[in-house]
MIMIKE-893744 format. One line per 2 residues: number of its first residue (from 1); for each residue x, y, z of N, C-alpha, C. Coordinates in steps of 0.1 Angstrom, whole numbers, always signed. Example, Ala and Ser with C-alpha at 12.3 -4.5 7.8 and 13.67 -1.06 7.14 Angstrom:
REM MIMIKE-893744
1> +132 -57 +78 +123 -45 +78 +132 -33 +78; +128 -22 +71 +137 -11 +71 +129 +0 +79 $
REM end
This chain:
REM MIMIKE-893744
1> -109 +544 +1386 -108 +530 +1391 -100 +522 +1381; -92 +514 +1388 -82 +504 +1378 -98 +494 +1373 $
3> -88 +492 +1359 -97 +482 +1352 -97 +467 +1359; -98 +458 +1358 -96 +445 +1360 -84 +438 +1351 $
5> -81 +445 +1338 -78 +436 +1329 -62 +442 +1338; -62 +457 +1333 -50 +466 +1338 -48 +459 +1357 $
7> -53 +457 +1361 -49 +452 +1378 -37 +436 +1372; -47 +429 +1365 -41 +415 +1361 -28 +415 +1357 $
9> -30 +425 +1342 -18 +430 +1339 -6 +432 +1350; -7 +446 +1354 +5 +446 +1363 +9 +441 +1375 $
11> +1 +430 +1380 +1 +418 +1392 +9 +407 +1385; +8 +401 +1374 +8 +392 +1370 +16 +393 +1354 $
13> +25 +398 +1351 +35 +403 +1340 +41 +391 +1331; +42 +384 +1344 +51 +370 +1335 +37 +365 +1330 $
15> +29 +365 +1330 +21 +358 +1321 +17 +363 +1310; +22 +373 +1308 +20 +379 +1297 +33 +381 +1287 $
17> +48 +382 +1298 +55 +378 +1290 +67 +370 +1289; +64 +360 +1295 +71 +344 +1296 +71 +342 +1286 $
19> +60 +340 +1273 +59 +334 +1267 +66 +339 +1250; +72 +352 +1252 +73 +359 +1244 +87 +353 +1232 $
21> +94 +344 +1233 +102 +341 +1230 +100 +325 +1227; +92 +324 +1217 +91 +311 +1215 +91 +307 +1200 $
23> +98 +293 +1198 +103 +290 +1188 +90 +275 +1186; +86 +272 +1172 +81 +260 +1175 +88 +253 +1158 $
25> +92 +238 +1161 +99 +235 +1145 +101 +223 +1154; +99 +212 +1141 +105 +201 +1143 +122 +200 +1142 $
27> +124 +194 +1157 +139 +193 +1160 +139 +179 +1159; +135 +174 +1165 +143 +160 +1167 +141 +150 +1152 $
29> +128 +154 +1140 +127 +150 +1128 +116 +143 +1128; +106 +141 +1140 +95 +130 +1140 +84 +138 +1131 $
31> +84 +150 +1126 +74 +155 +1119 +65 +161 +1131; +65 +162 +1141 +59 +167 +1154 +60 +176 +1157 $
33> +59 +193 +1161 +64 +206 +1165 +69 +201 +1178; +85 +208 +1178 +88 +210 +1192 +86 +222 +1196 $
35> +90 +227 +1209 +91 +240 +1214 +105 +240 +1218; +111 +254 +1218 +120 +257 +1222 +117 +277 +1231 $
37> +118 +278 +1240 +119 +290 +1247 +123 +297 +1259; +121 +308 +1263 +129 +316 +1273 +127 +316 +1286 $
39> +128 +312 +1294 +118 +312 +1306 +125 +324 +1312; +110 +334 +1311 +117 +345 +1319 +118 +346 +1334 $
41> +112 +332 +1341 +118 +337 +1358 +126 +336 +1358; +140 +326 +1350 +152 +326 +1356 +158 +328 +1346 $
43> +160 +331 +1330 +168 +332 +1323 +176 +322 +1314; +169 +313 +1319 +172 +296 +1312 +165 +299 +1304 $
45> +171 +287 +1287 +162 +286 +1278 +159 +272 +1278; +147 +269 +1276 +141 +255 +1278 +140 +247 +1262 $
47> +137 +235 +1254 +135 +228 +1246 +122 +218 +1250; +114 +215 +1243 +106 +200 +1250 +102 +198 +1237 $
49> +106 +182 +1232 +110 +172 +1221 +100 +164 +1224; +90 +166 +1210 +75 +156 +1212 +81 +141 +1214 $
51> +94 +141 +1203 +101 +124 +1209 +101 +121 +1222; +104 +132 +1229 +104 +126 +1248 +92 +132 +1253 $
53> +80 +132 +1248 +68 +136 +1252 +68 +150 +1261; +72 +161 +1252 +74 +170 +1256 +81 +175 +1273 $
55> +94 +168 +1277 +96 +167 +1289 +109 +180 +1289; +107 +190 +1296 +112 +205 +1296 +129 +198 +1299 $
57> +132 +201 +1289 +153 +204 +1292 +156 +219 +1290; +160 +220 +1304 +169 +234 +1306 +181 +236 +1301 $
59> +185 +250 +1299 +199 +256 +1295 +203 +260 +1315; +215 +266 +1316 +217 +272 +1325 +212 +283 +1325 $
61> +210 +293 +1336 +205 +307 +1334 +217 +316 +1326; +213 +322 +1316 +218 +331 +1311 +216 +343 +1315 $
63> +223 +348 +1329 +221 +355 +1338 +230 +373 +1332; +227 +385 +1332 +235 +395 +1325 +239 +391 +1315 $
65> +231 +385 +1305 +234 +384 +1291 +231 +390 +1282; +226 +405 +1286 +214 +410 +1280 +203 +404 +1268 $
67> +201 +410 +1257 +189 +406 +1250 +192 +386 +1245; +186 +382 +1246 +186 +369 +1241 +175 +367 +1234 $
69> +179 +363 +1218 +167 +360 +1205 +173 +344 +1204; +160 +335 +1202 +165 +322 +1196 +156 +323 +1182 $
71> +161 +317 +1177 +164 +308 +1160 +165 +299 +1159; +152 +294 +1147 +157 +281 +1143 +164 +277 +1129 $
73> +172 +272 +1129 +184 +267 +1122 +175 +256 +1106; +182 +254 +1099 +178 +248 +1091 +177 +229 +1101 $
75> +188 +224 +1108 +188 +212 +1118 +186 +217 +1130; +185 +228 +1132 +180 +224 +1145 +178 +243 +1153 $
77> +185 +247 +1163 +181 +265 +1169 +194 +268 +1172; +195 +279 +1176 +206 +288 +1176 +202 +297 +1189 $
79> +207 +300 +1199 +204 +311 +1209 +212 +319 +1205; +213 +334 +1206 +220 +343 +1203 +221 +353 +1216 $
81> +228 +362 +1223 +230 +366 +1232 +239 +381 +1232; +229 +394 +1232 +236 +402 +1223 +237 +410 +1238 $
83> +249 +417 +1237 +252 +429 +1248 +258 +437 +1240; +261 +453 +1252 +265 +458 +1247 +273 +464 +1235 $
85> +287 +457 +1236 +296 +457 +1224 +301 +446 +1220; +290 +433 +1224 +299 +420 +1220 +285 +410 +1220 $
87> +288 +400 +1210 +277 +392 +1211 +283 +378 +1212; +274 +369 +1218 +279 +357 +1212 +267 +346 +1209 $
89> +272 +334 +1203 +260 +323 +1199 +265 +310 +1200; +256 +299 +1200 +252 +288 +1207 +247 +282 +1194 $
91> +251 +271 +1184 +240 +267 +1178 +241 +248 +1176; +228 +246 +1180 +226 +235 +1187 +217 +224 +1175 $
93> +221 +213 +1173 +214 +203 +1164 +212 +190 +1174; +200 +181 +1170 +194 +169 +1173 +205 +161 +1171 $
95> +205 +151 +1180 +220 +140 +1178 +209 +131 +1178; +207 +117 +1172 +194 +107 +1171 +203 +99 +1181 $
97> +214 +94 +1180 +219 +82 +1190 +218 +91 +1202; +226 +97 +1209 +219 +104 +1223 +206 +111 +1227 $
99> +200 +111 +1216 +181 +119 +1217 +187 +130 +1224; +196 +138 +1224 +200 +153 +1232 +204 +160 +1217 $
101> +201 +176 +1220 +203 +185 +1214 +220 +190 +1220; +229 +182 +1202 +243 +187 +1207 +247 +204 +1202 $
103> +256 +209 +1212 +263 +219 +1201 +272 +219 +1192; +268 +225 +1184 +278 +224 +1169 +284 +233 +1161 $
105> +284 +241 +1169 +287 +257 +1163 +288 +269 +1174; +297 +277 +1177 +292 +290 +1187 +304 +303 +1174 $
107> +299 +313 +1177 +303 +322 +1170 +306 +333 +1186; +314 +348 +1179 +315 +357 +1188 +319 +369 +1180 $
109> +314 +378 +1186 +314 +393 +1179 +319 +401 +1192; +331 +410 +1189 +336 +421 +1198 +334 +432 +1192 $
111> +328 +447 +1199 +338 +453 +1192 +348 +462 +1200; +354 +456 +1212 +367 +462 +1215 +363 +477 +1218 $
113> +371 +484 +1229 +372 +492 +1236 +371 +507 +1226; +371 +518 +1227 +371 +530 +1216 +376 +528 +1202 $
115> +389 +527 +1208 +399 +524 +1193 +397 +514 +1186; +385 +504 +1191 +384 +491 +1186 +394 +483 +1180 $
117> +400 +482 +1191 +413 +474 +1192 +407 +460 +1195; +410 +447 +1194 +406 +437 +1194 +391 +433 +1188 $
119> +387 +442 +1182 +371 +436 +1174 +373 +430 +1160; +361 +426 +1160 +359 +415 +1150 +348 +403 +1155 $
121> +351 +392 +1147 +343 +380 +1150 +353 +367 +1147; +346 +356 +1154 +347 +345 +1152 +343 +333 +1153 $
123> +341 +319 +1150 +334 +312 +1151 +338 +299 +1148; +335 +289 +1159 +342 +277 +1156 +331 +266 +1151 $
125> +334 +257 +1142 +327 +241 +1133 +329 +233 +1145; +321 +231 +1155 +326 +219 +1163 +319 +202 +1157 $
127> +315 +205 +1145 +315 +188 +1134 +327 +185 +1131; +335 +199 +1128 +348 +194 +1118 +361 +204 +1123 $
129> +357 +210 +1136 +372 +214 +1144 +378 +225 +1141; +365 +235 +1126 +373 +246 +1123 +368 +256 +1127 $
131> +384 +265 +1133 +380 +276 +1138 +385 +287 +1128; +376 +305 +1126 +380 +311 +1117 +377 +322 +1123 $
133> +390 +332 +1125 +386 +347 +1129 +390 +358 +1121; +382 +368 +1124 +385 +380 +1110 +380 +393 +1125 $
135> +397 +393 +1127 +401 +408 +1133 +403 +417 +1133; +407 +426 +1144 +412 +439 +1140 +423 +442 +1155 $
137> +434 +451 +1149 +439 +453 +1162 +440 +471 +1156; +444 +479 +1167 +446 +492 +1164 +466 +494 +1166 $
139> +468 +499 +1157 +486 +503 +1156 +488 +516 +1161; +493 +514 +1176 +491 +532 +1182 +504 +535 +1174 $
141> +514 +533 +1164 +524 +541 +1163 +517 +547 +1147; +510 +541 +1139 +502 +547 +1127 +489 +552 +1132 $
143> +485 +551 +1145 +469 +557 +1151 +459 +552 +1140; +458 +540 +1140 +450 +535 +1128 +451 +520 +1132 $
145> +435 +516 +1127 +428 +501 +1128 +429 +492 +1123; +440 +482 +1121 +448 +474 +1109 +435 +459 +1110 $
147> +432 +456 +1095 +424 +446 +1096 +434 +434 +1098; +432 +421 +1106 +445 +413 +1105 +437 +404 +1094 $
149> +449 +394 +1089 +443 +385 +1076 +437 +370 +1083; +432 +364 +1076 +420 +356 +1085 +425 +345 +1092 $
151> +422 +342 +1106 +430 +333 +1112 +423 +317 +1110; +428 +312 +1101 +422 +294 +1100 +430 +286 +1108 $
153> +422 +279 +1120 +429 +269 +1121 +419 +257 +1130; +432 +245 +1136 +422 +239 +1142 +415 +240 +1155 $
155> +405 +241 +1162 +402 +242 +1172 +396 +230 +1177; +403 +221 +1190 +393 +210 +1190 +386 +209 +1206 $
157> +374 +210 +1205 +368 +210 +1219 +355 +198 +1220; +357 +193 +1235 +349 +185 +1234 +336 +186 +1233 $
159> +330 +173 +1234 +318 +173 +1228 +308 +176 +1239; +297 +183 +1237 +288 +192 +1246 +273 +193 +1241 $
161> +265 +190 +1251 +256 +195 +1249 +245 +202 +1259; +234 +206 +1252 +227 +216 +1258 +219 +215 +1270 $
163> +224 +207 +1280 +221 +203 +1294 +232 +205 +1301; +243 +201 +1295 +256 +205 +1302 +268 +217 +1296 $
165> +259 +222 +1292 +268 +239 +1286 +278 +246 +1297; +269 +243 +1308 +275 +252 +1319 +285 +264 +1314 $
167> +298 +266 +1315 +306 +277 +1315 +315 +273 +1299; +308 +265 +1292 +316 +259 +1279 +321 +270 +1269 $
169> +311 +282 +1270 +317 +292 +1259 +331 +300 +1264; +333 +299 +1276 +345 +306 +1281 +360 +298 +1275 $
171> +355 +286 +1275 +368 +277 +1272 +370 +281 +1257; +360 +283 +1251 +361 +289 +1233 +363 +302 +1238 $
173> +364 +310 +1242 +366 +320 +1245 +381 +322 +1244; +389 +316 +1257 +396 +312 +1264 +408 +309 +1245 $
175> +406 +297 +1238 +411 +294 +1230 +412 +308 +1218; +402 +314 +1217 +399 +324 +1206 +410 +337 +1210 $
177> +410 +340 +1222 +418 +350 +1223 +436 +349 +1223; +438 +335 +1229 +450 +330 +1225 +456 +330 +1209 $
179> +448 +328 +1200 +450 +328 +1182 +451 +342 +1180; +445 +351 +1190 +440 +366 +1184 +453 +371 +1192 $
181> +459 +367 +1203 +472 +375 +1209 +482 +366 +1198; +482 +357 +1193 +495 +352 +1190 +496 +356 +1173 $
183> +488 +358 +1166 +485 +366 +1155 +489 +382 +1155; +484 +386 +1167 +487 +402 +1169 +503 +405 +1168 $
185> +508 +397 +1180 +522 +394 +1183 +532 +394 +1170; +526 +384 +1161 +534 +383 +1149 +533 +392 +1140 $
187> +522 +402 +1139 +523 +410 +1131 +524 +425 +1133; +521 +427 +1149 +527 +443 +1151 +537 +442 +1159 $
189> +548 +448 +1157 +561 +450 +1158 +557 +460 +1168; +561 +466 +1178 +560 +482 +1184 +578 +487 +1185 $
REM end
């Protein structure tokens, strides 16, 4: 005969592990523990800020993102979002004049197809506009993985935060691979 605890168990899962991903650290600075965590029915990560009497603010669902770990940051948390062969991150600080958690930072890690052609990382400062990538492209005429030299420049995107993320990483996306074709361009010749 099933046990009672084992019946609970496997009826009832999310309650055992909803809660598995949870962050607690004063964010907003009041000396108060916030929470920050994963909600596993939909894949949203939630925040609730003792300043706003713990009132749940969602992320969008981070739907086929595979594993998602959050972090807290020295100002504030970091979501991280690891797949396959590519990762990317989210990292988010208290703004006191809007009481919202802005983003301030996202990073991204490839590693490109066999030849690991296009891998590397990169990651943009959205305080101060800088973006920095350290590539790789593969040279089919030497059959070899040339590191490229580091791409500094400015990157400026607007300002965003963690209620309205919606599809925001794509547009860094979107910019990141444009520096990584036009870098490539200039340095392999075929």
């Amino acid at each position: 005969m099933v046990s009672k605890k084992l019946l609970i168990f496997l009826v009832f899962p999310t309650l055992f592990f909803s809660q598995e991903k949870i962050v607690s650290a004063d964010f907003d600075g009041d000396k108060i523990a916030d929470k920050l965590y994963l909600n596993s029915e939909n894949g949203a990560v939630v925040y609730e800020l003792s300043s706003q009497k713990f009132r749940k603010v969602s992320s969008n669902e981070f739907v086929d993102s595979g594993d998602i770990f959050l972090y807290k940051t020295k100002n504030g948390f970091k979501i991280n979002l690891n797949q396959m062969r590519a990762s990317n991150s989210y990292q988010f600080r208290y703004e006191k004049e809007t009481g919202k958690m802005r983003l301030i930072g996202m990073e991204r890690i490839e590693f490109g197809p066999a030849n690991n052609d296009g891998s590397g990382e990169s990651s943009v400062n959205l305080l101060t506009n800088t973006y920095i990538g350290e590539w790789n492209y593969f040279d089919v005429s030497k059959n070899k993985l040339i590191k490229m030299p580091t791409i500094k420049k400015k990157m400026v995107l607007p300002k965003t935060y963690f209620d309205k993320l919606g599809n925001f990483f794509s547009t860094y996306i979107d910019k990141d691979v444009q520096y990584y074709l036009a870098e490539k361009k200039r340095l392999y010749k075929q």
